[in-house]
C-alpha positions as CSV (number, residue, x, y, z in Angstrom):
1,X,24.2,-0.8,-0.9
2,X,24.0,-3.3,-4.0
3,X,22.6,-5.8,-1.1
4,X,20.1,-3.6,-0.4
5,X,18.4,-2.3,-3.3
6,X,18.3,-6.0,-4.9
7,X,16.3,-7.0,-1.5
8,X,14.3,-4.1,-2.2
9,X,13.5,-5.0,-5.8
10,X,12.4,-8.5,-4.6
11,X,11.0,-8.2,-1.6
12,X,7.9,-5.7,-1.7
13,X,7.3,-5.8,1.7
14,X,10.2,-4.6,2.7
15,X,10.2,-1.8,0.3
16,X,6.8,-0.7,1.9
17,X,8.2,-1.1,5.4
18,X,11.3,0.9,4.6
19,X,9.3,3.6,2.8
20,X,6.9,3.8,5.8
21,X,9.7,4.0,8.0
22,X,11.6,6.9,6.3
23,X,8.1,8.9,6.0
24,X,7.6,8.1,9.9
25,X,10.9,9.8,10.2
26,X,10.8,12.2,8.4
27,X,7.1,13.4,10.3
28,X,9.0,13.0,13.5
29,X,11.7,15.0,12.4
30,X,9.1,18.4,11.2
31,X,7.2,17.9,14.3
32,X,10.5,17.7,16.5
33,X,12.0,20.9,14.9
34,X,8.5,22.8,15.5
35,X,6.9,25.5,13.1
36,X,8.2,26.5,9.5
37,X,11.2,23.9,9.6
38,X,11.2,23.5,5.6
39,X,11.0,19.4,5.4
40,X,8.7,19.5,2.5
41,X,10.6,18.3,0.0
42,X,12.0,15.3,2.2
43,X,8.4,13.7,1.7
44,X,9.5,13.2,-1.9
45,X,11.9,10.4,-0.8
46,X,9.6,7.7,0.4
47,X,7.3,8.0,-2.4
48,X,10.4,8.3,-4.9
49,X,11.5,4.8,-2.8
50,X,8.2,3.6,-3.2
51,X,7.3,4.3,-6.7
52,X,10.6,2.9,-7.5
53,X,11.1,-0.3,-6.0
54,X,7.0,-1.4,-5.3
55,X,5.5,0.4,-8.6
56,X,3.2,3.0,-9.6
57,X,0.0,2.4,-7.6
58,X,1.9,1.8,-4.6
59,X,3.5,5.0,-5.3
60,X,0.7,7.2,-5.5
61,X,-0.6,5.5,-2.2
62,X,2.6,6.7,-0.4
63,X,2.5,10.1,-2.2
64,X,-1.5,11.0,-0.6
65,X,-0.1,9.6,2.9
66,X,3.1,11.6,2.5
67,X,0.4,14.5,2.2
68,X,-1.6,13.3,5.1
69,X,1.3,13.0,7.3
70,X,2.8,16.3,5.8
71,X,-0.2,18.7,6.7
72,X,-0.6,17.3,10.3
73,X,3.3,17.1,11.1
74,X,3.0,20.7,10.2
75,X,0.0,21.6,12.0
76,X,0.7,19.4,15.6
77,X,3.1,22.0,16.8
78,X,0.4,24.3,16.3
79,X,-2.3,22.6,18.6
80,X,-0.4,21.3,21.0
81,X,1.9,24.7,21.7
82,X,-0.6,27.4,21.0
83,X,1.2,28.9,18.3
């Protein structure tokens, strides 16, 4: 774990790939379980990652795309199923 968070702190790329990845996951993961499935607070972990390890502007970029990908996750099911 030590490996990783000092690769993290150094390499910025990485951190925004890695917080990209776990908000990717985390959208698949609402839309997979359908309507209502209470992932909302999950979002906080990439852009806790983010704000962290890449700093505070890069933060609040991930926080507003957290947002984006938060509202349509929720709403897909919606469209697609016809609830």
């Amino acid at each position: 774990m030590d490996k990783l968070q000092t690769r993290l702190a150094r390499d910025k790329r990485l951190a925004w790939a890695v917080s990209l990845a776990l908000l990717a996951a985390i959208a698949y993961g609402e839309y997979a379980s359908g309507i209502e499935s209470g992932f909302g607070v999950c979002y906080l972990l990439p852009v806790a990652a983010g704000t962290w390890y890449i700093g505070k502007n890069s933060g609040l970029v991930i926080s507003v795309l957290a947002a984006i990908t938060w509202a349509l996750a929720a709403r897909l099911p919606m469209l697609f199923h016809g609830l």
